[in-house]
MIDOSE-1310 file (N, C-alpha, C; in nm, 2 decimals, decimal comma, always signed):
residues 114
xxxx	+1,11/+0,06/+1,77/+1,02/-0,03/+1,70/+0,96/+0,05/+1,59; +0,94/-0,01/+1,47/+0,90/+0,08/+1,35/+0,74/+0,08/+1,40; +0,68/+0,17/+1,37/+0,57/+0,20/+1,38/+0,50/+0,27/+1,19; +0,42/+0,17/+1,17/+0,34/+0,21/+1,03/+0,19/+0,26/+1,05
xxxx	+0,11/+0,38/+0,98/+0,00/+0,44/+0,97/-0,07/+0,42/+0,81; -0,10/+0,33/+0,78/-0,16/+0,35/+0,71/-0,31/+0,44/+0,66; -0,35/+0,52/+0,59/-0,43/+0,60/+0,58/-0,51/+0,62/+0,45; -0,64/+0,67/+0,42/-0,68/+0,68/+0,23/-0,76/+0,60/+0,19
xxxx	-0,81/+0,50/+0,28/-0,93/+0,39/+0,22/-1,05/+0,48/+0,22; -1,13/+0,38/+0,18/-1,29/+0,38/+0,16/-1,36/+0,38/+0,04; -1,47/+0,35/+0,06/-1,62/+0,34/-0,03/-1,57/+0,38/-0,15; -1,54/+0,36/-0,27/-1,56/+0,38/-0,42/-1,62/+0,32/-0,55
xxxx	-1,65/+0,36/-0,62/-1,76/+0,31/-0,74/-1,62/+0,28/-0,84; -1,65/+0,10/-0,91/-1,59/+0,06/-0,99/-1,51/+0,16/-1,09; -1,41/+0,13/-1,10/-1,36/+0,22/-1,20/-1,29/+0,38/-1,15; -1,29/+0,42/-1,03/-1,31/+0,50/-0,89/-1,16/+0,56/-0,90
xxxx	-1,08/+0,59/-0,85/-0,93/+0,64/-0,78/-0,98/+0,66/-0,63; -0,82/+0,60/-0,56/-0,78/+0,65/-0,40/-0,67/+0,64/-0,42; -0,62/+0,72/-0,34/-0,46/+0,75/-0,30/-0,43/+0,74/-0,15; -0,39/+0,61/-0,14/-0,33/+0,54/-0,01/-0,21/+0,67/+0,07
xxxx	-0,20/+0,64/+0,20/-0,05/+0,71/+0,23/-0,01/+0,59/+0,38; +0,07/+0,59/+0,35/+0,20/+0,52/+0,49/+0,28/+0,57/+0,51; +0,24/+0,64/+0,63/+0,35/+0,71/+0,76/+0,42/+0,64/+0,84; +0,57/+0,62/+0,84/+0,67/+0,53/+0,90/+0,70/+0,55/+0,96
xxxx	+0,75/+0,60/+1,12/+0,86/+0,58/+1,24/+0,92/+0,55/+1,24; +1,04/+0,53/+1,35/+1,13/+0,46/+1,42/+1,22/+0,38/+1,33; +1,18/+0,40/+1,22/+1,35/+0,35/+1,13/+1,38/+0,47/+1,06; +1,47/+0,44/+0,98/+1,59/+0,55/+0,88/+1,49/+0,49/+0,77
xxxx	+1,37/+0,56/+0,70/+1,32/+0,54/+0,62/+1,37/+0,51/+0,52; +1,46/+0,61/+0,45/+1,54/+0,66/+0,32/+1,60/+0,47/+0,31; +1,65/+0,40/+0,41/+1,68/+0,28/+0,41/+1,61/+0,17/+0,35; +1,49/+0,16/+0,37/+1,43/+0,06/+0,33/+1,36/+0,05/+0,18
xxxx	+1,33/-0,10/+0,19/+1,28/-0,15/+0,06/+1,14/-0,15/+0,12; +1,05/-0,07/+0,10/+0,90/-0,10/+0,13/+0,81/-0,16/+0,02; +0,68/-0,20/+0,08/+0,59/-0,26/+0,01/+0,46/-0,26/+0,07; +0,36/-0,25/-0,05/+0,22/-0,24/-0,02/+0,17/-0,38/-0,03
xxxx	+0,06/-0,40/+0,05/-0,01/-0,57/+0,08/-0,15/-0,52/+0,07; -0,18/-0,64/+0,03/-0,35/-0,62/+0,12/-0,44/-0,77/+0,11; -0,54/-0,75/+0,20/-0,59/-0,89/+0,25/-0,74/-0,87/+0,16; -0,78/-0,94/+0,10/-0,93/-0,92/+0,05/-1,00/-0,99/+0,14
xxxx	-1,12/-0,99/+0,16/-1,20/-1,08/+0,28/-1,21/-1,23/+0,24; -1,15/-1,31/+0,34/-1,14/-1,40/+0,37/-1,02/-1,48/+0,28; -0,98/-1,42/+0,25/-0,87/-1,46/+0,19/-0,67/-1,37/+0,22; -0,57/-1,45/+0,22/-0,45/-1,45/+0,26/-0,37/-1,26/+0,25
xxxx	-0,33/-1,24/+0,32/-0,26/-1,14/+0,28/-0,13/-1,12/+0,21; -0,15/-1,07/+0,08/-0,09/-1,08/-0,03/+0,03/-0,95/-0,08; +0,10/-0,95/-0,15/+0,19/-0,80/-0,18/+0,16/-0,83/-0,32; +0,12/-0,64/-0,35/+0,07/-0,59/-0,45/+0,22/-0,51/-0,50
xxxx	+0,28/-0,43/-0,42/+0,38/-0,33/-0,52/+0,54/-0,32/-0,44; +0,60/-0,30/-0,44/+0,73/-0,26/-0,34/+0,84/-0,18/-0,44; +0,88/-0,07/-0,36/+0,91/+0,06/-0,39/+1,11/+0,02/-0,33; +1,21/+0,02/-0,40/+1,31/+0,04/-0,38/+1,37/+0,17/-0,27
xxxx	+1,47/+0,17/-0,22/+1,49/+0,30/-0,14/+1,57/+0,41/-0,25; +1,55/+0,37/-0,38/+1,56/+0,50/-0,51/+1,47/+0,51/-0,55; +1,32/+0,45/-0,50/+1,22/+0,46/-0,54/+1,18/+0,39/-0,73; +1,24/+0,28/-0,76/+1,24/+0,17/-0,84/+1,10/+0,10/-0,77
xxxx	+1,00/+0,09/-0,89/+0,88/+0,04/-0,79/+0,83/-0,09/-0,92; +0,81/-0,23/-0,83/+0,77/-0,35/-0,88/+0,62/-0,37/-0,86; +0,60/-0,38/-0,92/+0,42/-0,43/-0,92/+0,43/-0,57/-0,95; +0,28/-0,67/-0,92/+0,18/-0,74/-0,95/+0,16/-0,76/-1,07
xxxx	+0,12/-0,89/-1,14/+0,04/-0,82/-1,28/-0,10/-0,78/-1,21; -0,16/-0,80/-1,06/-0,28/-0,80/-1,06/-0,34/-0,61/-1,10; -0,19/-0,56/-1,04/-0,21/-0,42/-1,00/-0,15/-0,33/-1,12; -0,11/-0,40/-1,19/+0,01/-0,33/-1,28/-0,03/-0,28/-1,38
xxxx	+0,02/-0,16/-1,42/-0,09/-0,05/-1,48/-0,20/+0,03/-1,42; -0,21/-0,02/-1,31/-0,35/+0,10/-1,22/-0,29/+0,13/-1,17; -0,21/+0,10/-1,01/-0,18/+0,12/-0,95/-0,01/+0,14/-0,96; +0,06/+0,28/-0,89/+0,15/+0,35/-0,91/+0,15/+0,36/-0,75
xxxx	+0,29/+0,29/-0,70/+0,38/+0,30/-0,60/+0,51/+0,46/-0,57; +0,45/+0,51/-0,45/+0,60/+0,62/-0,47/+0,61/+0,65/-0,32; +0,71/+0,70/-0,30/+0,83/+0,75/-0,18/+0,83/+0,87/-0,12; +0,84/+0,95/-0,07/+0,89/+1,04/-0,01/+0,93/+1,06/+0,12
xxxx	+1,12/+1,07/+0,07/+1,16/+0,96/+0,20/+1,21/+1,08/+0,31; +1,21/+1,25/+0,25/+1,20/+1,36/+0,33/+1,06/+1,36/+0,42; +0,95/+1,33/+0,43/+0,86/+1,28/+0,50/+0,83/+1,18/+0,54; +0,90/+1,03/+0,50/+0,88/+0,93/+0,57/+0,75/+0,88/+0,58
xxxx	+0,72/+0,91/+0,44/+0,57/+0,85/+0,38/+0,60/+0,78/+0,24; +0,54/+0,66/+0,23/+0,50/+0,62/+0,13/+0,35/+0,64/+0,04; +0,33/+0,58/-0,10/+0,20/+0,65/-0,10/+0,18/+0,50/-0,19; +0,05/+0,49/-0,25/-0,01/+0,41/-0,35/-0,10/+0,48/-0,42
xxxx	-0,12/+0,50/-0,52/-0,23/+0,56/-0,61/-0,25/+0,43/-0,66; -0,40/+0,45/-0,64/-0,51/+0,33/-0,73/-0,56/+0,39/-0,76; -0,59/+0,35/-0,93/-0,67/+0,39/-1,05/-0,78/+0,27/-1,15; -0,88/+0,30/-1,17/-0,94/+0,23/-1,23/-0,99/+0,11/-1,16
xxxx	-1,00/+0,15/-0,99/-1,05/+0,01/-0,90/-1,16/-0,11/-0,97; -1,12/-0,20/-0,95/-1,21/-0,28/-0,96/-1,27/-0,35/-0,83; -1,39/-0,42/-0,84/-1,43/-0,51/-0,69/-1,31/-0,58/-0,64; -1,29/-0,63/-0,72/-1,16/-0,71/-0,66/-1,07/-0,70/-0,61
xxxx	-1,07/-0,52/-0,58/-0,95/-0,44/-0,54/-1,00/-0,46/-0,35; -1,10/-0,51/-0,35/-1,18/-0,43/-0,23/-1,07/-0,52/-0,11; -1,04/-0,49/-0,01/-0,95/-0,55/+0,07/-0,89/-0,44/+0,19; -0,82/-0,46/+0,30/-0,77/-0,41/+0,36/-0,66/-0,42/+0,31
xxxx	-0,57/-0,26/+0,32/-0,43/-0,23/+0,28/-0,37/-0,22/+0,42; -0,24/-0,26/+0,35/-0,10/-0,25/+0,47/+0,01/-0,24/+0,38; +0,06/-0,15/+0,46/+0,24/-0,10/+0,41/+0,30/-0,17/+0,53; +0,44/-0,18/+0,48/+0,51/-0,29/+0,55/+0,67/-0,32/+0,49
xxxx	+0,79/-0,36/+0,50/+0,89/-0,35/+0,45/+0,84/-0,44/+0,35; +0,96/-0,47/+0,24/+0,99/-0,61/+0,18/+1,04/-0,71/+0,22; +1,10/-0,67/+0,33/+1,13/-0,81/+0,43/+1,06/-0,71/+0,54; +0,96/-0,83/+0,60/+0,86/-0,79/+0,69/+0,93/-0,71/+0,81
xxxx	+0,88/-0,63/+0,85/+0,88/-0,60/+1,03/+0,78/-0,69/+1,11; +0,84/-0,64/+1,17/+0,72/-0,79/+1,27/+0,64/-0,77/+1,32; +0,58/-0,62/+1,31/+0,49/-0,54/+1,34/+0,39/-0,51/+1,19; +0,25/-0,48/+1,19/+0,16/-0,41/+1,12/+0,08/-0,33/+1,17
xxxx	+0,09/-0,24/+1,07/-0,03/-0,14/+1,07/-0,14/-0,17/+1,13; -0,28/-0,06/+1,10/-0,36/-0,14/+1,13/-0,49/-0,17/+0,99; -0,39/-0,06/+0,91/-0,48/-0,11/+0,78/-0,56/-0,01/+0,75; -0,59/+0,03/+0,62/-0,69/+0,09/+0,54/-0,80/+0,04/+0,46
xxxx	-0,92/+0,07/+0,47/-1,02/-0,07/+0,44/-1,02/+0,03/+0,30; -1,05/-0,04/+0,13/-1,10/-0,02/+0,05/-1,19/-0,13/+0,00; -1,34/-0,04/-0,03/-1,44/-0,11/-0,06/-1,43/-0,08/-0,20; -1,45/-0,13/-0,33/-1,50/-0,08/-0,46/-1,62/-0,19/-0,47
xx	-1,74/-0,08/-0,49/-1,87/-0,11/-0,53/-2,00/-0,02/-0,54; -2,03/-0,08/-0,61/-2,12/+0,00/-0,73/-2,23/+0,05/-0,56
């Protein structure tokens, strides 16, 4: 069973940088089409970026241009750099395939605020 770690949230002031990481198990990494999600409070959990297994990465317009998706599939980590957070960014993160596993993380909380 794949097992995902998400890791790299927290507390930042508008306009801020974090650099997410997702640690993957139990599959052939190098295989998959992964992707970054996240749930803002009280509202649906959504996909923000997804990274090809040549590491070809699709963004959002929400995220596109701040945030930069990448691979390293000798470690069997993914990563997300956010740049220039806004409040809006504030949400729990989850890494996860592009076609789901049926399994999640347990998430990385980022807050942006002043």
């Amino acid at each position: 069973q794949v097992q995902l770690v998400e890791s790299g949230g927290g507390l930042v002031q508008p306009g801020g940088s974090l650099r997410l990481s997702c640690e993957v198990s139990g599959i052939i990494f190098s295989n998959y089409f992964m992707a970054w999600y996240r749930q803002p409070p009280g509202k649906e959990r959504e996909l923000i970026a997804s990274i090809d297994s040549r590491g070809r990465p699709i963004y959002t317009e929400s995220v596109q241009g701040r945030f930069t998706i990448s691979r390293e599939n000798d470690k069997n980590t993914m990563y997300l750099q956010m740049n220039s957070l806004k409040p809006e960014d504030t949400a729990v993160y989850y890494c996860n395939g592009r076609v789901l596993f049926p399994n999640w993380g347990q998430g990385t909380q980022v807050i942006v605020s002043s």
